[in-house]
Structures are given as C-alpha cells and as structure tokens.
C-alpha positions as CSV (number, residue, x, y, z in Angstrom):
1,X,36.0,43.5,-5.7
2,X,34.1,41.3,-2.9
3,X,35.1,43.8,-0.4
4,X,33.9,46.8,-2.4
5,X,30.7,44.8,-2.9
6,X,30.2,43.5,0.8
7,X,31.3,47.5,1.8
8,X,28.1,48.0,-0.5
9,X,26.1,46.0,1.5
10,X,27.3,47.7,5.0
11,X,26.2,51.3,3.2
12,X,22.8,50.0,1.9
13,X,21.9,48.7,5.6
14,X,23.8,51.3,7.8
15,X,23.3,54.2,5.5
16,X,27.3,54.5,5.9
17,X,30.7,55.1,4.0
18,X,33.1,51.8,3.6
19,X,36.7,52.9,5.0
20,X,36.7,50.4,7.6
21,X,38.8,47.3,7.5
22,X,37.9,44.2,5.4
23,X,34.5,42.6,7.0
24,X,34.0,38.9,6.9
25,X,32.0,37.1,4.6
26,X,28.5,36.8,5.2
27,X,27.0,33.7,7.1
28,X,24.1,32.1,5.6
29,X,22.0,33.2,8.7
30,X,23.5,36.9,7.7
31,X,21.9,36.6,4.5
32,X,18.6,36.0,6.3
33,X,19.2,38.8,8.4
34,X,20.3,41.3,5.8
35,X,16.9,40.9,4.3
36,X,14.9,41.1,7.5
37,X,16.8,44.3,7.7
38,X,16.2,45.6,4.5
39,X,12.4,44.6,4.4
40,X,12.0,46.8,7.6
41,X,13.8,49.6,5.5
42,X,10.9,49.3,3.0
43,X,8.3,48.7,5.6
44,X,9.8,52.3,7.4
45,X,10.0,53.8,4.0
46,X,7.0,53.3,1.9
47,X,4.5,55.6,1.2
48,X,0.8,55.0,2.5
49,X,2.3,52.2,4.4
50,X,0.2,51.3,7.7
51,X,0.2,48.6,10.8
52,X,-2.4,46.3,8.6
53,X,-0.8,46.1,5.5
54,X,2.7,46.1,6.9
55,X,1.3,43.1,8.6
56,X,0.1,41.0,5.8
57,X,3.3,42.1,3.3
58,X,5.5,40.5,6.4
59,X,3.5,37.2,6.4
60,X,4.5,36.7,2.2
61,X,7.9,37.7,2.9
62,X,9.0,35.5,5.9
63,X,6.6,32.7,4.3
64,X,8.6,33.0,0.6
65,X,12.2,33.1,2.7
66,X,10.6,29.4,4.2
67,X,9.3,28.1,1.2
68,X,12.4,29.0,-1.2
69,X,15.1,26.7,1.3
70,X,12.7,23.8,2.6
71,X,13.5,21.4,0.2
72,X,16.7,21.5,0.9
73,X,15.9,20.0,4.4
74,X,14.9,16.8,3.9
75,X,13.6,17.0,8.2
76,X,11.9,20.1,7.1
77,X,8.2,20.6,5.5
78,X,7.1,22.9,3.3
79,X,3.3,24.4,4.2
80,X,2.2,24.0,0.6
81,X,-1.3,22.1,1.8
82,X,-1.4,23.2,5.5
83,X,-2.1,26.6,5.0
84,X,-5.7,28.6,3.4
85,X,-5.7,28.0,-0.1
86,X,-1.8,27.4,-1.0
87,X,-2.6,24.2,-2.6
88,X,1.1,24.2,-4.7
89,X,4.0,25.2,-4.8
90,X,6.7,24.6,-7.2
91,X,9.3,21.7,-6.7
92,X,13.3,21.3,-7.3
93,X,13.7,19.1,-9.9
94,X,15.0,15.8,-8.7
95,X,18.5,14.7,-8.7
96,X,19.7,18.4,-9.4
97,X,21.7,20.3,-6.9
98,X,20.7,23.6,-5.4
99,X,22.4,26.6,-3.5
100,X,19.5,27.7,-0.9
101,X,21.5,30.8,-0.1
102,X,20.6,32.0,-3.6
103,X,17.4,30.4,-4.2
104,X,16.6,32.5,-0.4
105,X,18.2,35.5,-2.4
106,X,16.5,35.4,-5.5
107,X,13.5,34.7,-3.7
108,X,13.3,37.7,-1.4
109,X,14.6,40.0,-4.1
110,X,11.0,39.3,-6.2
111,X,8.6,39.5,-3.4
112,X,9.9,42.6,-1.3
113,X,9.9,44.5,-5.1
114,X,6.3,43.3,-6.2
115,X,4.8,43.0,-2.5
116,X,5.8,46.7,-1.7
117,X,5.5,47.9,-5.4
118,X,4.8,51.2,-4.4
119,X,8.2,51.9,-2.8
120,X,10.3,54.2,-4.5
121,X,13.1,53.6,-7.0
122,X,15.5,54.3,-4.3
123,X,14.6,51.6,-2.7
124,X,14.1,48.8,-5.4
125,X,17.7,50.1,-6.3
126,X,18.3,49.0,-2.6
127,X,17.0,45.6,-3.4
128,X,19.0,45.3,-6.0
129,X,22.2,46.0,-5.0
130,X,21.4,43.6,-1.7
131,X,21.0,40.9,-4.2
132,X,23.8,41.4,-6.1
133,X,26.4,41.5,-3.3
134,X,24.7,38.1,-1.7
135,X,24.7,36.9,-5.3
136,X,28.6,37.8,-5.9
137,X,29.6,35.6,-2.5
138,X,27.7,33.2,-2.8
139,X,27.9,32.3,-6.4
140,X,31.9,32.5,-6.8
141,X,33.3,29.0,-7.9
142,X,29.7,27.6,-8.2
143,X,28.9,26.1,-11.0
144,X,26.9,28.0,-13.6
145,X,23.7,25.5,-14.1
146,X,23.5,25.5,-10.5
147,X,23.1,29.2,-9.8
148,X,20.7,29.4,-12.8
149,X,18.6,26.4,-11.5
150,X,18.5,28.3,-7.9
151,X,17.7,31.8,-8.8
152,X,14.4,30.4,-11.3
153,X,13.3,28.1,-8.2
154,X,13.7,30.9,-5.3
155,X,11.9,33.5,-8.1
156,X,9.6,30.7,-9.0
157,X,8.6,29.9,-5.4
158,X,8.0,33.9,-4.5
159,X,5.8,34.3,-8.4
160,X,3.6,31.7,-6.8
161,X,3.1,33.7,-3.0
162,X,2.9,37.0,-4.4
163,X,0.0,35.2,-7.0
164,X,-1.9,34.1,-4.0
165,X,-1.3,37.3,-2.2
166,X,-3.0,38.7,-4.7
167,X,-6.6,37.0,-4.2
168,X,-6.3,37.8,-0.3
169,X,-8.6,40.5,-0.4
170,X,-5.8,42.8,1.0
171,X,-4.0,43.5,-2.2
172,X,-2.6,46.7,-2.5
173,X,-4.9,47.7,-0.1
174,X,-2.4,51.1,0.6
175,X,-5.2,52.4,-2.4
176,X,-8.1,51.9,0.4
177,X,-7.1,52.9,3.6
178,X,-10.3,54.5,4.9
179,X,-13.9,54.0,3.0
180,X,-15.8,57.5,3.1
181,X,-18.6,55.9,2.4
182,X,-19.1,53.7,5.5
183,X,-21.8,53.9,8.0
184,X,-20.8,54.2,11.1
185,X,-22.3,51.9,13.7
186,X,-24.4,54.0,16.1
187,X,-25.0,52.2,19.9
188,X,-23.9,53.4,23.5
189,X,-19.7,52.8,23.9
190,X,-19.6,53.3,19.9
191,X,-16.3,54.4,18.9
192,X,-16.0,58.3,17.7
193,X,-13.6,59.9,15.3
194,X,-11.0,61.1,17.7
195,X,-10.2,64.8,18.5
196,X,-7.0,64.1,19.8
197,X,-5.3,61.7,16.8
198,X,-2.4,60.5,15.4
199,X,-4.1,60.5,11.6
200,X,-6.7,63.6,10.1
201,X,-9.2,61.0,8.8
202,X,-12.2,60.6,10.5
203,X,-13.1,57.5,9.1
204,X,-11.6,54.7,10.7
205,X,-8.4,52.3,9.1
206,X,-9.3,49.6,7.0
207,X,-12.6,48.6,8.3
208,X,-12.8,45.7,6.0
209,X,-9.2,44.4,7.1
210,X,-11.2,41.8,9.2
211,X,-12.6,39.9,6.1
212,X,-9.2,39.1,4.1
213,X,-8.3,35.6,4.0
214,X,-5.7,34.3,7.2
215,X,-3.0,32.6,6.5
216,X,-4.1,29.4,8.7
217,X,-7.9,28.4,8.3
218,X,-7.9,27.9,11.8
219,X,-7.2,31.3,13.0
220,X,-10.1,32.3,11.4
221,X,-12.4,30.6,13.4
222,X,-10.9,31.9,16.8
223,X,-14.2,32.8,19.0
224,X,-14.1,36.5,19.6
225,X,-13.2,37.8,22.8
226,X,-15.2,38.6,25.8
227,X,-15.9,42.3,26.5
228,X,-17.1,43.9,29.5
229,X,-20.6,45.3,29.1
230,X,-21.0,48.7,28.9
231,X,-22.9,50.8,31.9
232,X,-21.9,54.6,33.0
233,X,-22.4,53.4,36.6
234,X,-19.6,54.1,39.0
235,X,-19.0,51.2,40.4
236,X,-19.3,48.9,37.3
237,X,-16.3,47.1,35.7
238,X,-16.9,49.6,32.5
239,X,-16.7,52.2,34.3
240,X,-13.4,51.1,36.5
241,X,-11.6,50.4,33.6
242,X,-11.3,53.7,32.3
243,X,-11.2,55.7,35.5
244,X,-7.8,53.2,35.9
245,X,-6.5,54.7,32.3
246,X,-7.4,58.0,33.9
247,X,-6.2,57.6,37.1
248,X,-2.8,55.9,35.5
249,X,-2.3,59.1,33.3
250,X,-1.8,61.0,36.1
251,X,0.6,58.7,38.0
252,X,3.1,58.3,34.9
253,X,6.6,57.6,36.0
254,X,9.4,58.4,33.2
255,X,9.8,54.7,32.5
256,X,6.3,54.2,32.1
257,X,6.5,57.0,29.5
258,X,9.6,55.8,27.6
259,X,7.5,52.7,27.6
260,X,5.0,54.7,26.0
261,X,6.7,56.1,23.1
262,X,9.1,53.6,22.4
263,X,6.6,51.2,21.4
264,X,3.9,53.5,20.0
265,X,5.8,53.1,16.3
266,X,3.7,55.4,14.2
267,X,3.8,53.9,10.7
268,X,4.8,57.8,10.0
269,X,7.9,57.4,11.9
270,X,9.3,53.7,12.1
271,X,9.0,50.4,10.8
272,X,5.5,50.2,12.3
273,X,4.2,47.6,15.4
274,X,4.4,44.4,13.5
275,X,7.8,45.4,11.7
276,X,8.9,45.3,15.5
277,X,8.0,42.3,15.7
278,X,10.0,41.1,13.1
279,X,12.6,43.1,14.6
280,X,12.7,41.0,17.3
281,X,12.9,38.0,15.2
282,X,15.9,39.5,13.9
283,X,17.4,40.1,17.5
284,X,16.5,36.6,18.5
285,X,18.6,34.9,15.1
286,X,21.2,37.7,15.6
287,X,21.6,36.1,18.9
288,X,21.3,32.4,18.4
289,X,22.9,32.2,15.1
290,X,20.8,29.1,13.9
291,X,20.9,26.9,10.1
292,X,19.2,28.9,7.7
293,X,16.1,26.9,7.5
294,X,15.5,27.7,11.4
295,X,16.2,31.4,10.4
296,X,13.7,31.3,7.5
297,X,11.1,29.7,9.4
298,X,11.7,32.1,12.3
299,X,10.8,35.1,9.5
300,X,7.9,32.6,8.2
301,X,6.3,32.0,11.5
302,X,6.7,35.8,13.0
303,X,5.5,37.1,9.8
304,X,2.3,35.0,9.0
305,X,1.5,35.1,13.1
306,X,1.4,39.0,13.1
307,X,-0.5,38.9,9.9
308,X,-3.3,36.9,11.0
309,X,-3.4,38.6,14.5
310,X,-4.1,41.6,12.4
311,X,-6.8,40.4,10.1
312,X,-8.4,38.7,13.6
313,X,-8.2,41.9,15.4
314,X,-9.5,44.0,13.1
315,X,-12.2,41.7,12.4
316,X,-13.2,42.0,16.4
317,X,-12.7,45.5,16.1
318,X,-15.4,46.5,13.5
319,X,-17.5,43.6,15.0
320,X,-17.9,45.8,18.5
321,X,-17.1,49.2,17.4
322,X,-16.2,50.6,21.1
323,X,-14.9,53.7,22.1
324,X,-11.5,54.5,23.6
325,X,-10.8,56.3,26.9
326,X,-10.4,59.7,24.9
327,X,-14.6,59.5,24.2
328,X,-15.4,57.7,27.9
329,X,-13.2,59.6,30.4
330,X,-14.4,63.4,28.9
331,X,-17.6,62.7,28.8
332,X,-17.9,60.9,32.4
333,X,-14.9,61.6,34.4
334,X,-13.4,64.8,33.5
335,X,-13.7,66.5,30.5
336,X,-10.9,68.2,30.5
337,X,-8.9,65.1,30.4
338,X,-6.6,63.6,27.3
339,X,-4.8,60.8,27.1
340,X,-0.5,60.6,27.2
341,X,-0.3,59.7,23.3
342,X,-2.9,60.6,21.0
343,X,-5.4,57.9,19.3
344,X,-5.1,55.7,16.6
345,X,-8.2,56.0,14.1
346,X,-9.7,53.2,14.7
347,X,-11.7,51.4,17.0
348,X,-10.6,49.9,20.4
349,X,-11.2,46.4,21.5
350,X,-9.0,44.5,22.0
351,X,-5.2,45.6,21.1
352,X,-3.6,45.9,18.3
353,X,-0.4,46.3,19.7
354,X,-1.5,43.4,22.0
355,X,-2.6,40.8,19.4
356,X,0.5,40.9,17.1
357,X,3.0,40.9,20.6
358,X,1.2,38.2,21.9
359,X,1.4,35.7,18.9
360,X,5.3,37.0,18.6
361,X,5.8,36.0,21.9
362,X,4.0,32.5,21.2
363,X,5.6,31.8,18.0
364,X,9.3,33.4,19.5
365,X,9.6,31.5,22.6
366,X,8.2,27.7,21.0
367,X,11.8,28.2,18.7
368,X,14.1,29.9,21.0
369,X,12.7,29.1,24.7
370,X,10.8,31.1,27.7
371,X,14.6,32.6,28.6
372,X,15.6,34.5,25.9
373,X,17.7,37.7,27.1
374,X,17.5,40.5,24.3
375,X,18.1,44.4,24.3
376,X,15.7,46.3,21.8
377,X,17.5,49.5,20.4
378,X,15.2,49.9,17.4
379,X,14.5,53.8,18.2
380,X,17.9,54.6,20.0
381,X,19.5,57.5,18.0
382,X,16.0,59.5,17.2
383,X,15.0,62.9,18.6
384,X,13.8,63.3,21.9
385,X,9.7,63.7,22.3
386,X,9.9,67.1,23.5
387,X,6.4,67.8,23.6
388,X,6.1,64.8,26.0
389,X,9.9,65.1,27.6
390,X,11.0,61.8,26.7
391,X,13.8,60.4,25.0
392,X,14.0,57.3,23.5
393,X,15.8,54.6,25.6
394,X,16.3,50.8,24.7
395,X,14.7,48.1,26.4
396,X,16.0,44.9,28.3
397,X,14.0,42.0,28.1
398,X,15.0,38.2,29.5
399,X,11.7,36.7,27.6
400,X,9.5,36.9,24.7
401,X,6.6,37.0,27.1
402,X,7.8,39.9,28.8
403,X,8.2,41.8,26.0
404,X,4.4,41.3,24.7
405,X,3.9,42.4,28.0
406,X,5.7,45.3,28.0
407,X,4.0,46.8,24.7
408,X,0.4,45.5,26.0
409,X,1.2,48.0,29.3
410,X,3.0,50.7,27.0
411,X,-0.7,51.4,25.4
412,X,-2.6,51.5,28.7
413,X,0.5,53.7,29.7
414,X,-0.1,55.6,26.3
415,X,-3.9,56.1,27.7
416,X,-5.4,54.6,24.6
417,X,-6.4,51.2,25.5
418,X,-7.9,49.5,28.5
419,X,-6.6,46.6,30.6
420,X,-9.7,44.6,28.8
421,X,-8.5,45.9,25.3
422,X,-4.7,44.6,26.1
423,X,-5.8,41.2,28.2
424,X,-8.0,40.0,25.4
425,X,-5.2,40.7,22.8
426,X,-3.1,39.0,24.3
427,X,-4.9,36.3,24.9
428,X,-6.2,35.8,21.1
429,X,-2.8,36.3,20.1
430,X,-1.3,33.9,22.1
431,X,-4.1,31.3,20.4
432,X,-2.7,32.9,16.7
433,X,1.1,32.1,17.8
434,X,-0.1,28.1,18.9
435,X,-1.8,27.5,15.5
436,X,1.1,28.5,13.8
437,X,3.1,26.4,15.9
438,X,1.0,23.9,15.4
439,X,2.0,23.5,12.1
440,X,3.8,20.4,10.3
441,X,7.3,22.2,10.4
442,X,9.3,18.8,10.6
443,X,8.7,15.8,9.3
C-alpha cells in the first residue's frame, strides 16, 4: 500500500505512470520539497494568476511551512511579533509531543487550497492526494493523539496566515487586475499602453499593488530609487540608455537570447518570475539537503522577500510612471524599431524581474553561501520559440548573485528594461533580502 501511495505521489509531481521499482521513503526535507513543487504546479496552473499575486500567495505559503515546525526547534524563532501586524500565533500545548512532518503537512495542505482558491478541482484533488501520501508515511506507528494534536496545530497555524492575508489589501486581488477607471499620469517619459505586448489590456497591472501591507515594516520604508532625468538630448544619460537597449537588440548573440526567453516566464506559460525564485530555493535544499526547519525557513524567507520586492516595486512603479524603450527608441531613434520580447503592461522603473532576483540572491546566499553551484532546467522540455529561433536551454550558475544577474541582463537583452531599470532593482532588492535576513531566526 505505501508504494502504491508514494507511486501516487511520483504521478501527481511528474505527471507520470508508477511501473518503476520501489522508491524510498520520503525525507523530511522531501516533504518540503514536494510541496514547493506542488505550489509551483498551482502557481503555473491557476487561472488569472499574475507575477504580483503569485508573489504575495508565495510569502503565506513559505511563511505557514516556517511557522507550523518552529516550535519544534527550541534554537529556532517564530516571527509572530517581528513581522507587520502578525501579533499571534497559535502555540503547542506544553508538555505534548508533536510530529512537525505532519503539522508542515497539514499546514500546507490549508493554505495552498484557501490562498489559491480559485484553482481548479483538479488541482485541490492534487493537494489532497499529496497530503495523504505524506500523511500515510509519516503517521504509520505514530500514536493516534499525536497525529490529531499535529494536523489541528499545522491547520491552526495556516487558519491564522491565511486570516491576516486576508486584511493585506491584496486579497484575491486575481478579481482586480487592471482598474479601467484610472487616470493615467500624463508628464514627458510617461509610460504608454504598449503596441507590442505580452497582455491586450491597456490599462496597466495592478496599479494599486504598491499600497498592500509588506510583510516586514521596514521594507516599506525603503527610500525609492534614484532615476535618471529625463531629456531627448543626445548626449544625455536618458538618452544613452535607450540607444544602448537599441543598439544591444541589434548585437544579440544566441545566448543572450536564450537568456532572453528563459527567464521571461510569462505567467501564461510557467510558474511566473517569483515562482522561479522559489524554484531556486527548491534547487538550493535539493542540493544541500538541510533539517527541516532550515528548509522551511528557506521557503519562508524566499517567499516573503519576493513578496515584498513586489509590493516595493510596484509601489516605485506607479510613483514614476516611465516609459519603456518600446515608446523612447520609436519615437527618437528609429521608429521602426521593436524590442526582442514584447512588453509587459506596466510601467518600467526599476525591474521587476530585478527586484525579486536581487532579494532571492540576498536571502539565498546569507543560508547557503556566495558559492552555490546550481543548474536551472525549469523550461527544459518546452517548445522551441520559433518566431524568435530559440530553444530553451538550462542555465549554470556557481552563485546566487550571478543568477540575479543573469535575469537582470535577460530583460535588457529582452529590450524591455534599461540598465537604470535593472541596477536600481537590484539594488532595492538586495536591501529587501537584508531585512529579511535581519530577522530574529535563532534564538
């Protein structure tokens, strides 16, 4: 029976048949992994999903996989007090034993359901059956009492997330994508609705994104960045940093377009930029095979650093409304021009893509170290790009910080950002990933 049931979880994660010999159990760190996995299934899968809610549903998961194990690491702290607004939390009872593998379980099983309540049956039916085979290994020869007193506290510590999720200001915000009746700013370098896009709205993505509530207080008083004045003038540093988009589009070698594509991650197509991110989380406990408190609070700090870099960038955003180099270079260096990979609908400075890599790489290399060798095959198996003659290739890395580099470049390469747009975001999103590292963890 535990081999039909851990052949179950193998097809719900692969997609696959079970004829292949007996697979050993699962690790506690597996456990954590298997539900990375399967919330990046839901993230991929989910209808109306996009980059800034994915974001925020990833900071309560990886924050409820943290918070339903802590106590049962006495060098470990919960964040119940430390973060904006998540005054309690609900305790073990004293004296009692637990089994944190289930309590983990139990835990993610609630919030990926109610977080991403708009997933299809399918899915939850996914869920489900994930729990059940971590449930069946885990709870053989365990005492009753004790697997009743786990599942209530994991289920009881993800009731109380998904609660204060709730008063975020981003809840359910899938319903609200793009407000039709918003004003646009109007000044010189204002951002346009895109001819050449990646969505048919003309109204940009959640332009209110920027006023949700950050996990960390503290990230949300993070000075904007510095931007580069605007000026048509040919020699200005405005001007010079979209003739290099320009210029660069031109010069594309076949590695700079893989670079391109494989990191675009149109929420249409794949897991969506910060679901790489937790990705690469996932690559990084794959690889080190840590406790399952250091695996949790891997998920907890990725997650709630790609959430805030989100709500911080979207915040600058709409705060300087600037164009992209698909409005600049066809109105003052060649109007015939368009960019590699077609724009996002929203406005430009700074990155996106930038922001969320940058506090990955922060958050990633204070746990696993600045050399951290890691191959990304997230895309390898899907269709070539005919239109742009590019097939999807996995990357090498030997650092965090070269892989927040790498998709920084891959949206310059894409022709939709500026070297301003990416440098700030990384920037800021380096500051995101130290106030999360900054954090109480231990005691």
């Amino acid at each position: 029976m535990k081999h039909l049931l851990l052949c179950s979880l193998l097809a719900v994660l692969l997609g696959a048949g079970c004829s292949a010999p007996k697979k050993p159990p699962l690790t506690d760190s597996d456990v954590a992994t298997a539900w990375a996995d399967m919330t990046l299934r839901l993230t991929k899968t989910t209808p109306a999903n996009t980059p800034t809610y994915a974001s925020r549903c990833l900071g309560y998961i990886g924050l409820t996989m943290y918070e339903s194990v802590v106590p049962g690491y006495p060098a470990y702290r919960s964040l119940e007090g430390q973060l904006n607004g998540l005054d309690s939390l609900p305790k073990p009872e004293t004296g009692k034993p637990y089994n944190w593998v289930l309590a983990l379980n139990a835990g993610q099983a609630y919030i990926l359901q109610h977080i991403y309540n708009q997933t299809s049956d399918e899915n939850k039916h996914r869920v489900d059956s994930l729990a059940q085979v971590v449930a069946d290994q885990f709870a053989e020869d365990v005492d009753k009492e004790i697997i009743t007193q786990s599942v209530e506290f994991g289920q009881a510590v993800a009731e109380r997330v998904f609660a204060w999720s709730k008063t975020d200001g981003g809840h359910r915000g899938y319903l609200k994508n793009f407000d039709k009746t918003m004003t646009y700013p109007d000044h010189l370098g204002c951002w346009k609705p895109p001819l050449y896009a990646q969505s048919f709205s003309h109204y940009p993505l959640h332009p209110h994104w920027g006023k949700n509530r950050t996990f960390l207080a503290q990230d949300a008083r993070i000075p904007a960045p510095a931007r580069i004045p605007y000026s048509t003038d040919k020699s200005s540093a405005y001007y010079q940093q979209f003739l290099q988009v320009y210029e660069k589009e031109k010069t594309l070698t076949q590695t700079e377009k893989e670079i391109a594509i494989w990191w675009s991650d149109d929420p249409d197509e794949t897991f969506t930029p910060p679901g790489h991110s937790y990705y690469m989380a996932t690559l990084a406990v794959r690889k080190a095979k840590p406790s399952l408190i250091r695996a949790a609070e891997t998920y907890a700090r990725v997650g709630m650093a790609v959430a805030d870099a989100f709500i911080d960038c979207w915040k600058w955003k709409f705060q300087f409304f600037t164009e992209r180099p698909n409005t600049f270079v066809p109105q003052h260096i060649d109007q015939q021009w368009d960019s590699f990979w077609p724009d996002p609908p929203f406005p430009a400075f700074p990155s996106g893509h930038a922001i969320q890599a940058g506090a990955t790489a922060t958050v990633l290399t204070d746990l696993y170290g600045n050399q951290f060798a890691f191959a990304d095959s997230a895309h390898v198996g899907r269709k070539p790009d005919r239109l742009r003659q590019t097939k999807f290739k996995a990357r090498q890395f030997t650092s965090f910080r070269q892989a927040a580099q790498e998709i920084a470049d891959s949206r310059f390469y894409g022709g939709i950002h500026t070297p301003q747009d990416n440098q700030a975001g990384l920037e800021k999103g380096d500051a995101i990933g130290l106030n999360i590292n900054r954090l109480n963890w231990k005691r």
